[in-house]
C-alpha positions in Angstrom: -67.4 -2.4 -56.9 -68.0 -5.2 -53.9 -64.4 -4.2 -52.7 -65.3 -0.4 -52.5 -68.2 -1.1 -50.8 -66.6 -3.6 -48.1 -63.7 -0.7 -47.7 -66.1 1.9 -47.3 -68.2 0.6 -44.8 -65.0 -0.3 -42.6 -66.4 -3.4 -41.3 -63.6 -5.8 -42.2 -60.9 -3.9 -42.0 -61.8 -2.3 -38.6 -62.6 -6.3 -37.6 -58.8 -7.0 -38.6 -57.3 -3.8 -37.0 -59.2 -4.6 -33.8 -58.6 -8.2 -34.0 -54.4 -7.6 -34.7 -54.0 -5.1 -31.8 -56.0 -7.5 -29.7 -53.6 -9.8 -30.7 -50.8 -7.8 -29.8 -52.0 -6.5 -26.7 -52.7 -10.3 -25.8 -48.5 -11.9 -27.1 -47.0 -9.1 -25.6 -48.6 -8.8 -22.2 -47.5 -12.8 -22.2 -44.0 -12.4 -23.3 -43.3 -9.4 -20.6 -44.9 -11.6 -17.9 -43.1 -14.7 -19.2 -39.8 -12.3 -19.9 -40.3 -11.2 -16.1 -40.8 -14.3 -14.2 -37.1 -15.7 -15.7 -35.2 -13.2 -15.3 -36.2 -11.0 -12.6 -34.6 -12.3 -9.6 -36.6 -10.2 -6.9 -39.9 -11.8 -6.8 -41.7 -8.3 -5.8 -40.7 -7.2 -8.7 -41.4 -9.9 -10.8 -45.1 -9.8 -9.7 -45.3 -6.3 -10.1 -44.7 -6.4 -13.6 -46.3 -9.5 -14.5 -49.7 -7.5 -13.3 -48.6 -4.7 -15.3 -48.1 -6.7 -18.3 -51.1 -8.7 -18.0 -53.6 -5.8 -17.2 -52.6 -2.7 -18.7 -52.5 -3.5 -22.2 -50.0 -2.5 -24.5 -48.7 0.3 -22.3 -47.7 -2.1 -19.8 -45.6 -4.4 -21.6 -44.0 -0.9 -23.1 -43.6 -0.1 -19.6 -41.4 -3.1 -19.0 -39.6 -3.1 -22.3 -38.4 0.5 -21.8 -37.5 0.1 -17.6 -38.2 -3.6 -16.5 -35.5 -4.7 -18.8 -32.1 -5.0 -17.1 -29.3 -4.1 -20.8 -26.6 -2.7 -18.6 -25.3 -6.2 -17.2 -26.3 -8.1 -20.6 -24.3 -5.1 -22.8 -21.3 -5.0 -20.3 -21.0 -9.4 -20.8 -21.4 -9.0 -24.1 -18.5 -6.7 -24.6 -16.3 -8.9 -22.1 -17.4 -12.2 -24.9 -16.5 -9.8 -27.7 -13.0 -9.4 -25.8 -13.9 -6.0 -25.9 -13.0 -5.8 -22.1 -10.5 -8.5 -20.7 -12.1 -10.8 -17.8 -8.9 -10.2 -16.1 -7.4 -13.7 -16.3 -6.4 -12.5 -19.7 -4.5 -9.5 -18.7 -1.2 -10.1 -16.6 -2.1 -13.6 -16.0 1.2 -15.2 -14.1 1.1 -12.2 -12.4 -1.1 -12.9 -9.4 0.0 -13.0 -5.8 -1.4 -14.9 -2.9 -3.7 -13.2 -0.6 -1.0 -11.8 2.3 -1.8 -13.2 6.1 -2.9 -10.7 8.4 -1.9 -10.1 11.9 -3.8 -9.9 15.3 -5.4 -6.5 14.9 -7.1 -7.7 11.9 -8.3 -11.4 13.1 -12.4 -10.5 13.4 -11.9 -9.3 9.6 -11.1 -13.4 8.9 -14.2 -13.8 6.8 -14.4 -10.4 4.8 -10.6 -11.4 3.5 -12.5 -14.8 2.2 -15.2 -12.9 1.0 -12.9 -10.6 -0.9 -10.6 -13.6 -1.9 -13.9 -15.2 -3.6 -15.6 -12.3 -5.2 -12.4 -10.4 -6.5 -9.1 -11.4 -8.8 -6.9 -9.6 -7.5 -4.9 -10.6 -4.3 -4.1 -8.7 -0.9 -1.0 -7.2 -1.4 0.9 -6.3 1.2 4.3 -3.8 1.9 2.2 -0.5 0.2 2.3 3.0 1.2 -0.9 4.6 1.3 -1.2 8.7 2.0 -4.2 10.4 2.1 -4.2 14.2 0.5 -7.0 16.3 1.2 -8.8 18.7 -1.2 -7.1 19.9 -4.3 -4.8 22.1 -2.4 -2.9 19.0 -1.4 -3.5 16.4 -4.3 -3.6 18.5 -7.4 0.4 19.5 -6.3 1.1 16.7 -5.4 -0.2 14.6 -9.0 1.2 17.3 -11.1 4.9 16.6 -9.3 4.5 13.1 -10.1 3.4 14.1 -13.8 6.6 16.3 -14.2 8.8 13.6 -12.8 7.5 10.6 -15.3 10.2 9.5 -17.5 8.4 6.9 -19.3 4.6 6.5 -18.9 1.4 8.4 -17.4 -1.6 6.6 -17.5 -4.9 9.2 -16.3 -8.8 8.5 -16.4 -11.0 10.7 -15.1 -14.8 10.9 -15.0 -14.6 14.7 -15.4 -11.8 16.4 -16.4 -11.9 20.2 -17.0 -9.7 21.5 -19.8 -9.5 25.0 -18.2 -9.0 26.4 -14.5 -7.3 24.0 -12.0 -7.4 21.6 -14.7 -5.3 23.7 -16.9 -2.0 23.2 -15.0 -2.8 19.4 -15.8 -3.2 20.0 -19.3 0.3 22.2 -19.3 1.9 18.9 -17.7 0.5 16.6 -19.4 1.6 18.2 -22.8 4.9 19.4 -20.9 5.5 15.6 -20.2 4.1 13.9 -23.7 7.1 16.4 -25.7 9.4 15.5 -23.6 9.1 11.9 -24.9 6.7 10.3 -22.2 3.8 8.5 -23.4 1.0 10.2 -21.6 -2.9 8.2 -22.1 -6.0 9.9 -21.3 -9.1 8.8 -20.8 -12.2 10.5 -19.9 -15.4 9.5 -20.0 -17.9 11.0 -22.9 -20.9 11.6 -20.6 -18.6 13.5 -17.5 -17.0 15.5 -20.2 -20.2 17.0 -21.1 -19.5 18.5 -17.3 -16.7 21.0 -18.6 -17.3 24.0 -20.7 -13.6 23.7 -22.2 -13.0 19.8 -22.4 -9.5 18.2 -21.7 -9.8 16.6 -25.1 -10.1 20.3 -27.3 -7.7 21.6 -24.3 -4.8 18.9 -25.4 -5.5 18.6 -28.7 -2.0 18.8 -31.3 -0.1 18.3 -27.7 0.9 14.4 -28.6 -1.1 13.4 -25.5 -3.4 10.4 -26.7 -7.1 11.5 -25.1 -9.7 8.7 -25.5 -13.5 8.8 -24.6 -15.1 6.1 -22.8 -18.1 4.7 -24.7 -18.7 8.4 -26.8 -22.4 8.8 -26.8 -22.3 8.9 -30.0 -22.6 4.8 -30.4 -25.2 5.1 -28.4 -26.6 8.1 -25.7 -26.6 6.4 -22.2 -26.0 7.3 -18.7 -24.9 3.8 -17.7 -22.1 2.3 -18.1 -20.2 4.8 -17.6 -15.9 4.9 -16.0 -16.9 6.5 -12.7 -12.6 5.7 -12.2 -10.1 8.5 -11.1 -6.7 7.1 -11.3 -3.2 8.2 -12.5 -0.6 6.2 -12.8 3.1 7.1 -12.8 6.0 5.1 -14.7 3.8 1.9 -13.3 5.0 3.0 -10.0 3.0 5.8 -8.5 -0.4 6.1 -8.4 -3.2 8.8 -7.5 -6.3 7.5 -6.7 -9.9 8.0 -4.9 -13.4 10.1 -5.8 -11.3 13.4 -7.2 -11.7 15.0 -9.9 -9.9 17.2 -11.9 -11.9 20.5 -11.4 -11.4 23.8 -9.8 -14.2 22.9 -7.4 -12.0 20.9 -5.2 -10.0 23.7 -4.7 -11.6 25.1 -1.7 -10.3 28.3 -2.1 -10.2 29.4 -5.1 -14.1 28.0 -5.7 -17.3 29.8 -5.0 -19.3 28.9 -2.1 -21.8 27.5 -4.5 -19.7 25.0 -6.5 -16.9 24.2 -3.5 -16.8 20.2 -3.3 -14.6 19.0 -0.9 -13.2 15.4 -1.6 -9.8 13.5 -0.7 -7.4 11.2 -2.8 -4.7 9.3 -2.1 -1.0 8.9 -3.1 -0.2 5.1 -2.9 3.2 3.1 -3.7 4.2 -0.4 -3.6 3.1 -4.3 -5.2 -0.9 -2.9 -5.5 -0.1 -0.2 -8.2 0.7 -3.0 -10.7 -3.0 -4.2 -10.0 -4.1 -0.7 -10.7 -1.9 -0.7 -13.6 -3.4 -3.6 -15.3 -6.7 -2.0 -14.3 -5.9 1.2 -16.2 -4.3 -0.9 -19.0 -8.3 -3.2 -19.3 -10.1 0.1 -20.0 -7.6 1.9 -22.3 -7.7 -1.8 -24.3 -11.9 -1.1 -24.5 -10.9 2.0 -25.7 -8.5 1.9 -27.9 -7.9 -1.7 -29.5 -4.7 -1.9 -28.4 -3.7 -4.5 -25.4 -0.7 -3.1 -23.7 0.8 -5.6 -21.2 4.3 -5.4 -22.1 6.5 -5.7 -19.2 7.8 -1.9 -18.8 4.5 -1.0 -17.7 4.9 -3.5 -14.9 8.0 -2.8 -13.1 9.4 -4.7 -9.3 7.9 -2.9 -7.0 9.7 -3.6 -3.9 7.8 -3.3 -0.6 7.6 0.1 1.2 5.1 0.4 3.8 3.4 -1.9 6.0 -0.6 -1.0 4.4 -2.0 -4.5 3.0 -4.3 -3.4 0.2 -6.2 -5.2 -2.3 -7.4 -3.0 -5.6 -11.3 -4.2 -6.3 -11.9 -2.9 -10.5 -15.6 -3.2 -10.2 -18.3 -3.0 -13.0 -21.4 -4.5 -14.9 -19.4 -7.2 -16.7 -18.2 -9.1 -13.9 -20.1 -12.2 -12.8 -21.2 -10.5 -9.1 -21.8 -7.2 -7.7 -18.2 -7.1 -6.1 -18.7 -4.1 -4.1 -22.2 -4.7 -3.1 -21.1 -7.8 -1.5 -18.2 -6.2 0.0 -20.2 -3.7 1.7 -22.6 -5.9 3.1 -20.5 -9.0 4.4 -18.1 -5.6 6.1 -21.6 -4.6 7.9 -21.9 -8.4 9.0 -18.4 -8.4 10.4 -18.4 -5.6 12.3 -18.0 -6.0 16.2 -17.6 -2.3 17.7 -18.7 0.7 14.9 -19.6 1.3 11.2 -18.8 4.9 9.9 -19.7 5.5 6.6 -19.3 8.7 4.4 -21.1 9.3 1.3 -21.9 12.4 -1.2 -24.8 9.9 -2.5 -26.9 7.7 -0.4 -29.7 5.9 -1.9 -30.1 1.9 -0.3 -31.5 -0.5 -1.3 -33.9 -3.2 0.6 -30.6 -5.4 1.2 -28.9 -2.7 2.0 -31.2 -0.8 4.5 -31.4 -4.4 6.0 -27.7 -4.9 6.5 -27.6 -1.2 8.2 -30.3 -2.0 10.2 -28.9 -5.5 11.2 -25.7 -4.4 12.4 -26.9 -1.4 14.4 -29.4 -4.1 16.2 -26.4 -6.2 17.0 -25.5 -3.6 18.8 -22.4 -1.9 16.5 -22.5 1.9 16.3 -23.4 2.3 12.6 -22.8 6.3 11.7 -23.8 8.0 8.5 -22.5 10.8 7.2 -24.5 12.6 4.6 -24.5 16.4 2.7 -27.4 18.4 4.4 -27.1 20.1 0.5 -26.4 18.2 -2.0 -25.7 18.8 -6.0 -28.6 16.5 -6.6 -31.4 17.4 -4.3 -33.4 14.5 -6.0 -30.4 12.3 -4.7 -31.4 13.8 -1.0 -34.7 13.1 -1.3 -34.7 9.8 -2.2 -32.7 9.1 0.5 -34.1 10.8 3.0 -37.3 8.7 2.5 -35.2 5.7 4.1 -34.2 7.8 6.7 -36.9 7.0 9.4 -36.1 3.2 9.0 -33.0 3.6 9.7 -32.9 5.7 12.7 -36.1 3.5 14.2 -33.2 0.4 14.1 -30.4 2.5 15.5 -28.5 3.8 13.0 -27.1 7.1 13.5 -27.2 10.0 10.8 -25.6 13.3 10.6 -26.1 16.1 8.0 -23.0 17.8 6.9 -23.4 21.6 5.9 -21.4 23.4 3.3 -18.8 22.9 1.4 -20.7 19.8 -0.2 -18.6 16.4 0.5 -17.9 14.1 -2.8 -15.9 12.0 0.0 -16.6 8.2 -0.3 -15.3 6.3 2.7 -16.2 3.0 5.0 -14.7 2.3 8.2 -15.2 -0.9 10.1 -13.9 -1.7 13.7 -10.9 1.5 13.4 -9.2 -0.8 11.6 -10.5 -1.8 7.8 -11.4 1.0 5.4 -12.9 1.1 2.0 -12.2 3.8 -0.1 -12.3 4.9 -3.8 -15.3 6.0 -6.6 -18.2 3.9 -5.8 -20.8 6.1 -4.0 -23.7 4.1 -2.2 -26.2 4.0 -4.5 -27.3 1.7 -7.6 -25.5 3.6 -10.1 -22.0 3.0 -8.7 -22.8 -0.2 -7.0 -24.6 -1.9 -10.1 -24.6 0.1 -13.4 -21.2 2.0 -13.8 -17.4 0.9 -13.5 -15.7 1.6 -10.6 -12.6 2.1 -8.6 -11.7 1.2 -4.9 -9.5 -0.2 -2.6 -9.7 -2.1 0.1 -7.7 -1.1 3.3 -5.8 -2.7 6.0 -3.8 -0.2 8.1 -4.0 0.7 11.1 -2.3 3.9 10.9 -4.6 4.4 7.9 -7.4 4.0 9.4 -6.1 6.2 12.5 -6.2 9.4 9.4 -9.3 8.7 8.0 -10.8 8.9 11.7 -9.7 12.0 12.6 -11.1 13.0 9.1 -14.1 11.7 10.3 -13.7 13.1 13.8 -13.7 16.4 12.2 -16.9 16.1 9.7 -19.2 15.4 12.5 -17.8 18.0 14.8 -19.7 20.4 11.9 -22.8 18.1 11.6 -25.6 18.3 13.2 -27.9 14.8 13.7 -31.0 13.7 12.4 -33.5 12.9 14.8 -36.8 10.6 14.3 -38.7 14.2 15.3 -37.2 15.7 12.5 -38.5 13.0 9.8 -41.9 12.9 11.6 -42.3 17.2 11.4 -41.8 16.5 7.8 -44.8 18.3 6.1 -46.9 16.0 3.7 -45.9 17.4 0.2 -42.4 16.7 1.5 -42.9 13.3 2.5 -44.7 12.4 -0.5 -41.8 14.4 -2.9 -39.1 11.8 -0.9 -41.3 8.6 -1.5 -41.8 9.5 -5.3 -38.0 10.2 -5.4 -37.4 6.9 -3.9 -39.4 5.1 -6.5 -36.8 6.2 -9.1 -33.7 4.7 -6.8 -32.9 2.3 -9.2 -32.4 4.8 -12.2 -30.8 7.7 -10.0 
């Protein structure tokens, strides 16, 4: 009867339930804080959530566990220790080259070739023929020739890959090619498939083309770690590569003014498509289970062009940012001008300082950005760093419609870096990416008049511009920008 009494009043147990989550509140507040202050390597942020931890309680250290947490680097190592992706000394090792010498046109790039040579496996290869192919009405042609003319392999990833449309003449190919006896691969990752109302995967199903998903979201529904790669690779010879994918979209004229998305990719031959090979051949082993490095996938490939080029697989398992650091010690080389083009602009602190820094050095740093873009909450948070920016000297120009998925960096006329990294967080820090790293003159000569012809349509952003902004816009772009990171 004492018991009843005791539970009926409530004075104990409420005593223990108030005492526990006082507890609670009081370890977990310390273990965020303590969590925060090893392993957050930005000191801003580490103070910002060790005062959220320590004076919100509960809610704060749920805050932290939920977004202070970085699992995309921790879950890509892990994988790599598993052997679930190969480190890429494992893959091809024997095969590596020495970095090629570069002549006199290319001597201020002295220390972003040491940079790269530190930072990234593979070598600079020289004797490769790089051509650039505008819009779907030139690459799609010109991939699908390469897919009817493979007599032994065709290795494809795309991030989206439509199973109907433009992308039906691939599937036709692809099928055309794997009954002829070619052994076609596929892979396309499970979160840009969710892009395509007929899937390449339902679309080439009983065709004896081998489709695999990268990381299906059904072990686990993230948008990180995702394969942000385009590449295709012909009989280990030929490869397609740059931000393209397969979707009518890029074909400018047959897509509506809404969904056009112009883009380029590039057609490139010589000693770097083994690199890309083996890069392929990494991902379809997380994929699959099955290593393939057996020497038919890795044929001589003689020299035919004069393009040095070095092929830079970059992702959340590697021990640095690759392309991050790339970027930045480009921006720190440059002498003369900067031109950069991007669908999806969202810097960081380092890298609004490295912009800034070059265009007070006095190098003409030129952004080119979508005045629309797919993701307007892409636009806004960028547009929030705008005003920095221009303050420093950096110059920015707003490109109208058709909306450019083009990703390019020229430094100097001379050094160009192109591929599927965007410049943001996502692709320079949480996904897998693709790019290659450019030394050709010629090369660069294309990609200029490219440029040369995007900001003859654009119209520049002016500090008055930024400043007229109304104040439920300016505050919109500042609470976009809090979310960079995630974005």
């Amino acid at each position: 009867m004492r018991s009843l009494s005791i539970w009926g009043s409530g004075t104990i147990i409420d005593e223990l339930v108030i005492g526990a989550l006082f507890l609670s509140a009081l370890l977990s507040g310390f273990w965020a804080a303590g969590h925060a202050l090893l392993h957050k390597r930005d000191p801003r942020s580490a103070l910002v959530w060790v005062t959220l931890s320590l004076t919100v309680p509960l809610a704060g250290p749920l805050a932290y566990w939920l977004l202070g947490i970085n699992r995309i680097t921790r879950r890509a190592l892990r994988w790599q220790q598993r052997g679930q992706r190969l480190s890429g000394d494992r893959q091809g090792a024997g095969r590596r080259h020495a970095s090629a010498s570069l002549g006199a046109p290319f001597a201020q790039l002295r220390d972003l070739v040491s940079l790269e040579d530190r930072v990234v496996h593979n070598r600079l290869l020289p004797g490769n023929r790089i051509e650039l192919l505008e819009n779907g009405e030139e690459a799609y042609p010109a991939m699908l020739a390469a897919i009817a003319g493979a007599s032994q392999t065709i290795n494809l990833s795309s991030y989206i890959f439509d199973g109907d449309g433009a992308g039906a003449a691939f599937v036709a190919a692809l099928t055309a090619a794997a009954r002829g006896g070619v052994a076609v691969r596929v892979i396309v990752d499970a979160l840009g498939e969710r892009y395509s109302r007929l899937t390449a995967r339902a679309a080439l199903a009983g065709s004896g083309v081998d489709v695999r998903l990268y990381l299906p979201l059904s072990k686990g529904p993230t948008i990180n770690l995702r394969n942000h790669r385009k590449l295709l690779i012909v009989d280990g010879a030929l490869a397609f590569t740059g931000g393209m994918n397969i979707r009518t979209r890029h074909c400018l004229r047959q897509a509506g003014p809404a969904e056009a998305t112009a883009d380029l990719q590039f057609r490139i031959q010589g000693p770097v498509v083994g690199d890309l090979q083996r890069i392929f051949l990494e991902d379809w082993y997380f994929v699959s289970g099955r290593l393939l490095d057996d020497l038919p996938f890795f044929p001589p490939l003689p020299a035919c062009g004069e393009a040095v080029l070095r092929a830079i697989g970059d992702g959340p398992d590697r021990e640095f940012r690759k392309l991050e650091w790339i970027v930045t010690g480009a921006l720190s080389t440059a002498r003369r001008r900067v031109r950069i083009m991007t669908p999806y602009f969202i810097p960081d602190r380092p890298m609004l300082i490295a912009l800034s820094t070059a265009a007070l050095r006095g190098v003409e740093v030129t952004l080119l950005l979508p005045a629309v873009n797919n993701l307007p909450f892409v636009t806004w948070a960028g547009r929030a760093s705008y005003w920095e920016l221009l303050k420093n000297g950096v110059r920015i120009y707003e490109q109208p419609a058709p909306f450019r998925h083009t990703k390019l960096l020229q430094v100097d006329d001379c050094w160009t870096l192109i591929g599927s990294a965007n410049l943001d967080t996502r692709s320079l820090r949480l996904n897998f990416e693709l790019n290659l790293s450019v030394y050709d003159l010629p090369f660069a000569a294309a990609i200029n008049r490219y440029l040369d012809a995007a900001l003859h349509l654009a119209h520049p952003v002016t500090p008055a511009q930024m400043d007229d902004r109304s104040l439920p816009v300016r505050l919109r772009d500042g609470a976009a920008r809090l979310f960079s990171p995630y974005l």
